[in-house]
C-alpha positions, 0 to 999 in steps of 0.5 A: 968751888962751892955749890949747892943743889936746890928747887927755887919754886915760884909761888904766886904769893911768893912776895909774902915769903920774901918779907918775912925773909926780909925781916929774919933772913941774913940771906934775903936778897943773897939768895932767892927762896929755895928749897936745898936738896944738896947742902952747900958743898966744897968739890972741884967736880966740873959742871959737865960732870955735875949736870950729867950726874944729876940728869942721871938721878933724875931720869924717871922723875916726873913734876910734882906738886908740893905745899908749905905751909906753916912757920916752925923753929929748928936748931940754930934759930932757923926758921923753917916754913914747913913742906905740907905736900911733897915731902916724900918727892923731895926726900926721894930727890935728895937721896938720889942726888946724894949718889955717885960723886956727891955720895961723899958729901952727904952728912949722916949727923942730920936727918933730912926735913925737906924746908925753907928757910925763912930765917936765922936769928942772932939769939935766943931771945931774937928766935923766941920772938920770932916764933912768937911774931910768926905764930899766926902766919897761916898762908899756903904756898903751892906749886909744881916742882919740875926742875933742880937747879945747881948754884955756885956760892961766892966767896961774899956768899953771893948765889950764881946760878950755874945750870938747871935741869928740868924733869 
């Protein structure tokens, strides 16, 4: 089974990120906005199991607030809004979910920068003008983060919400 770990926050203006997830994101209405903390994974390991691991790594987590802000490119023609806020909280949670029975899934070919993926483009010349579209997109999203929530992917890419744990 293929999963995934991620923070869905919920931005008041959340509907300003989802157009441009409309316009340059192959996963809109796939998937909602998120913030991956453990990328997708293939494991047989049971719910019970995961959701006990990550209640363990979270114990001593409190909520906190983070901000996005910002559109920038990344290898592969991603786009990336920018966490401004929040940053460490969120490397802090990565690395503590990357323990245990999910220590074998962890790449160490990609530094983490904690994002959110607003799009991926076709092409180079899509993704410049992406970049170039995006340039003056300037809003501010800013919430509180109080919760971790497992997804199992489909095989049609399809995004099931199996738990979530709070903190």
């Amino acid at each position: 089974m293929q999963r995934a770990i991620h923070i869905f926050p919920e931005f008041k203006n959340i509907n300003l990120i989802e157009e441009l997830r409309k316009k340059y994101d192959p996963l809109f209405g796939v998937v909602q906005p998120h913030i991956t903390l453990v990328f997708p994974f293939e494991s047989e390991i049971s719910s019970l199991t995961l959701e006990e691991h990550i209640k363990n790594t979270l114990i001593g987590v409190k909520p906190f607030p983070i901000l996005l802000k910002g559109v920038t490119g990344s290898l592969n023609n991603y786009l990336f809004l920018n966490v401004k806020k929040g940053n460490d909280n969120l490397i802090e949670l990565h690395d503590r979910l990357y323990s245990g029975p999910l220590f074998e899934f962890m790449s160490r070919q990609h530094t983490y920068s904690p994002h959110l993926t607003v799009g991926r483009l076709k092409n180079d010349i899509e993704f410049l003008t992406a970049l170039d579209v995006t340039k003056p997109f300037e809003e501010s999203f800013e919430t509180i983060v109080t919760e971790v929530t497992s997804e199992v992917i489909e095989s049609n890419g399809n995004s099931i919400i199996e738990f979530k744990v709070s903190f």
